[in-house]
C-alpha positions as CSV (number, residue, x, y, z in Angstrom):
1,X,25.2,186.7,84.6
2,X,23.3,184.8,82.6
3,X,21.5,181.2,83.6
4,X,21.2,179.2,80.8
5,X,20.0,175.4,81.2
6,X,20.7,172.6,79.0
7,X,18.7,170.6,76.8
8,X,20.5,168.1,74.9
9,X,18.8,165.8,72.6
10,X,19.6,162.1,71.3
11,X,16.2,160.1,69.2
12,X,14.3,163.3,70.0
13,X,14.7,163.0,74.2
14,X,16.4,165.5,76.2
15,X,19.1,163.8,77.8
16,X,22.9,164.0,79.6
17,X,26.2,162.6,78.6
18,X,29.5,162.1,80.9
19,X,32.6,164.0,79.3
20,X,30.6,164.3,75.5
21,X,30.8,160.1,75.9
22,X,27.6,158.7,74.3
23,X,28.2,155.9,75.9
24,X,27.1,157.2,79.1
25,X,23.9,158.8,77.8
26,X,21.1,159.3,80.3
27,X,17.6,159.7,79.2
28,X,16.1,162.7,81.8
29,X,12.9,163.3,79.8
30,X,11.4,161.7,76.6
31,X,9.6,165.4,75.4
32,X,12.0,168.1,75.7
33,X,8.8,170.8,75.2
34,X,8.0,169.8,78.8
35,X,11.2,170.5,80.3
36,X,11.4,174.2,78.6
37,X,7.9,174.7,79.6
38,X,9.2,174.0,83.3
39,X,12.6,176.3,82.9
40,X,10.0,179.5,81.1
41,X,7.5,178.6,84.0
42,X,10.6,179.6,86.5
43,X,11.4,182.9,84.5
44,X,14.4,181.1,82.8
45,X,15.0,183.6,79.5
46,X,17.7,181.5,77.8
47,X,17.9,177.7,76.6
48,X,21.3,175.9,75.0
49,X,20.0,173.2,73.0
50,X,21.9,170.9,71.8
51,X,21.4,168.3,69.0
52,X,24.0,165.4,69.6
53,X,22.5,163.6,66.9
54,X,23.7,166.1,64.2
55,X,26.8,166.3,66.2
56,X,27.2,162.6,65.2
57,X,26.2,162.7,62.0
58,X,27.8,166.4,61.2
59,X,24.4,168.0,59.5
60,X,21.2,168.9,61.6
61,X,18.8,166.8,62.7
62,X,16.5,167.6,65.0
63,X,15.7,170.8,63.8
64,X,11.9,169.9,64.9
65,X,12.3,169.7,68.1
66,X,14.0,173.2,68.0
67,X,10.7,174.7,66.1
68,X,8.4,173.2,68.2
69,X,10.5,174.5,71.5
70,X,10.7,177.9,70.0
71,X,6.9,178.7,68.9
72,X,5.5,177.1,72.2
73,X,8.0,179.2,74.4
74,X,9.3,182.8,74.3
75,X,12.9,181.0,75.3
76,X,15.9,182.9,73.6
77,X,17.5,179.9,72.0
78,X,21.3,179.1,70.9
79,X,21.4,176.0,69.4
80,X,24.3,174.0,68.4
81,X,25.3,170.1,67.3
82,X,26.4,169.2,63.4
83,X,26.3,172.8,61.6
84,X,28.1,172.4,58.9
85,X,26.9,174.0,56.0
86,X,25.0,177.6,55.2
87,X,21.8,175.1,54.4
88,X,22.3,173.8,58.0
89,X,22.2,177.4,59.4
90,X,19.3,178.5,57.6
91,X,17.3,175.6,58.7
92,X,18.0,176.3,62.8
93,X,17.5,179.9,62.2
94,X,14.1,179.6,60.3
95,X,13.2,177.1,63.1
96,X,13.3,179.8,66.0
97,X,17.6,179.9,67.1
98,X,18.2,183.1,68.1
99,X,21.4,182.6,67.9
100,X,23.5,179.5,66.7
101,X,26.6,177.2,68.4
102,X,29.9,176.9,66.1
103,X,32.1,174.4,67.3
104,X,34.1,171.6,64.8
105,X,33.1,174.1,61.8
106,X,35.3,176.8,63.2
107,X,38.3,174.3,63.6
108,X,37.9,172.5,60.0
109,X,36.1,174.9,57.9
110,X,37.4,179.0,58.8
111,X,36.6,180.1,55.8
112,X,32.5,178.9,56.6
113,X,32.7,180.1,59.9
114,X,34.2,183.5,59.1
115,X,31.5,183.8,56.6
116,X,29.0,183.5,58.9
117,X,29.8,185.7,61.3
118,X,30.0,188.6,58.3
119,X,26.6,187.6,57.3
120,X,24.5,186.9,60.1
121,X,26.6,189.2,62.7
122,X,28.5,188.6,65.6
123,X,25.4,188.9,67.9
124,X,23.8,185.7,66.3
125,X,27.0,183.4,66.1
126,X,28.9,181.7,69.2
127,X,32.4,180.2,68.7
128,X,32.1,177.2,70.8
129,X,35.4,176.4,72.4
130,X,35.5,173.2,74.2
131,X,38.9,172.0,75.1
132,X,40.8,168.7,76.9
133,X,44.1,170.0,78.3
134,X,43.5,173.5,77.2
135,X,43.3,172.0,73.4
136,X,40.5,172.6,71.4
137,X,37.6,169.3,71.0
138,X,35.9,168.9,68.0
139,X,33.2,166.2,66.5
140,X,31.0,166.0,69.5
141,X,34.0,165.9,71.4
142,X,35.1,162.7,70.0
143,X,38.4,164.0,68.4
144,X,40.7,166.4,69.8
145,X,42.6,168.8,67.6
146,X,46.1,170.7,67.6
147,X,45.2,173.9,68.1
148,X,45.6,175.8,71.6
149,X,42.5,176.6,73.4
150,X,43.9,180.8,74.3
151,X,44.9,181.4,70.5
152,X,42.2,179.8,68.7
153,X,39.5,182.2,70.8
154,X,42.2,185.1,70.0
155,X,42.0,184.1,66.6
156,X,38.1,184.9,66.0
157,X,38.4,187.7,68.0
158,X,40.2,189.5,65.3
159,X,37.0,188.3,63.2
160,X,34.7,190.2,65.9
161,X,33.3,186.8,67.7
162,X,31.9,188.3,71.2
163,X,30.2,185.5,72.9
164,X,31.9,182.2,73.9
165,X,31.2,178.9,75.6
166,X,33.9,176.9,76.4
167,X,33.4,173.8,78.2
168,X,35.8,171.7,79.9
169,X,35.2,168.3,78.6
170,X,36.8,166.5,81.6
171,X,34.7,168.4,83.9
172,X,31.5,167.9,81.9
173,X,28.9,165.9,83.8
174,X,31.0,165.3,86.1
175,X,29.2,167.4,88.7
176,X,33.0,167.9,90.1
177,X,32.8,171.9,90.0
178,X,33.5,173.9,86.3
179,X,37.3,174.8,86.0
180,X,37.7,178.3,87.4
181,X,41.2,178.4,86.6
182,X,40.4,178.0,82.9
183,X,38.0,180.3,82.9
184,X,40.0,183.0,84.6
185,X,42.7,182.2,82.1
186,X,40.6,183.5,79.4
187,X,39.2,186.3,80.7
188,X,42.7,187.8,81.6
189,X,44.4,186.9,78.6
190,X,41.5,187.8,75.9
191,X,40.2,190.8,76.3
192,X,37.2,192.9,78.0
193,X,35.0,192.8,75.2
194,X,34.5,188.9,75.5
195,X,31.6,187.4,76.8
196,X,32.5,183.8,78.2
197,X,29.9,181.5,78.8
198,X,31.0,178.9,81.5
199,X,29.9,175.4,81.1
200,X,30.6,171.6,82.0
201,X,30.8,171.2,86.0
202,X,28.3,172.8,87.2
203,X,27.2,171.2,90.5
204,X,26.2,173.5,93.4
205,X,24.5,176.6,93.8
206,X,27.5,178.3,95.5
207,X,29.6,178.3,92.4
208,X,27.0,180.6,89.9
209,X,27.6,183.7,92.3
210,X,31.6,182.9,92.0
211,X,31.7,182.4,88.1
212,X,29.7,186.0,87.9
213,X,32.1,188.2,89.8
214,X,35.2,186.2,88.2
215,X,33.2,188.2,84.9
216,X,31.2,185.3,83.1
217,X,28.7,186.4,81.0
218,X,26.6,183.6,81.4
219,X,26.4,180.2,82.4
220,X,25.1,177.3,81.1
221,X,23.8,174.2,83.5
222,X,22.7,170.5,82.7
223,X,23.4,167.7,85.2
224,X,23.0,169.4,88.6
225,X,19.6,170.9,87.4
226,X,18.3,167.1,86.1
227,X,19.9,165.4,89.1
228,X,18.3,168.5,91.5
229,X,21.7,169.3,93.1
230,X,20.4,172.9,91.8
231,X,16.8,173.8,92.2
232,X,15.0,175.3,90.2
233,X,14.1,177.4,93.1
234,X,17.4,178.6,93.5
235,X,17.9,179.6,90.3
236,X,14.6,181.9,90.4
237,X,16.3,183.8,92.8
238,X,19.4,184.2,91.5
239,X,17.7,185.5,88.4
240,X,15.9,188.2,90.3
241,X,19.1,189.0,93.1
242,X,17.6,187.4,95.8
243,X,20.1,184.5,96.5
């Protein structure tokens, strides 16, 4: 299984939210270079990086930040936050995304999304999936739509999507445990070929060896890395298999 930390960014500082609620924002470090210099330095391979203020304000913004992160670290980056348009995509992947976070988008705007994943390839585009009572989120979390979490990630599976992160947004910095149940829901009820990336929860080392053999292809972790329930320690040696 995959560890993949979080880096989410607000004014250009990496920082946490409770539930997607700006409100609650919690500045962790004001140069987010530094903290993926720390993750590469612990033989972390994969970064989610998140730009809350494009989430906000529904184009990208800090596109820079993901440039500068991507030339000055051999991190494999999915970014996500406020892609909207084919203009917003060519922007994060000409500033180093390996691959590329669709959340809102795939809710309002199929036809985009679809598009996407025909152009670019199912390897490069994620179908982010974040649901409140199984429903899927959109806008940064603040609205919640009508569609049911289990058939919307049926729905793009039919369009080839492989890799999905689906985060619990009651869970999410919560550091109350991610929702096995949900996630085992999904992985019996879609099929083998999906790649679920759990996320939101995340709180004690104990739970990464329980989400891989439940099948999760990866995992992504914020809070419990910035608030050192999780060290990064701990997560060298999970990397390697000697937890």
């Amino acid at each position: 299984m995959r560890i993949i930390p979080a880096i989410d960014i607000i004014d250009g500082k990496c920082v946490r939210l409770s539930k997607g609620d700006y409100d609650t924002k919690k500045i962790y470090n004001e140069h987010p270079l530094e903290v993926a210099k720390q993750f590469e330095a612990h033989g972390i391979e994969y970064l989610h990086l998140v730009d809350l203020d494009g989430a906000k304000s529904k184009h990208i913004i800090n596109h820079k930040i993901l440039e500068q992160i991507a030339s000055k670290t051999t991190l494999k980056i999915d970014f996500g936050g406020g892609l909207k348009t084919d203009e917003d995509l060519r922007i994060a992947f000409e500033s180093g995304a390996n691959q590329i976070t669709g959340g809102s988008i795939a809710v309002k705007d199929a036809v985009t999304f679809k598009s996407w994943i025909s152009s670019y390839g199912p390897d490069k585009i994620i179908l982010g999936a974040d649901a409140m009572n199984e429903k899927v989120a959109i806008s940064g979390w603040l609205e919640e739509s009508n569609k049911e979490l289990i058939p919307f990630i049926k729905e793009y599976q039919k369009e080839e999507i492989q890799y999905v992160i689906c985060t619990d947004i009651s869970k999410d910095g919560m550091l109350e445990g991610p929702s096995f149940k949900l996630y085992a829901k999904i992985l019996k009820e879609c099929n083998s070929k999906i790649k679920l990336i759990a996320s939101g929860g995340i709180s004690t080392f104990d739970e990464l060896p329980k989400l891989a053999q439940m099948g999760c292809e990866g995992t992504i972790i914020g809070k419990a890395i910035y608030e050192n329930r999780i060290t990064m320690k701990q997560l060298e040696n999970f990397i390697n298999g000697s937890y």
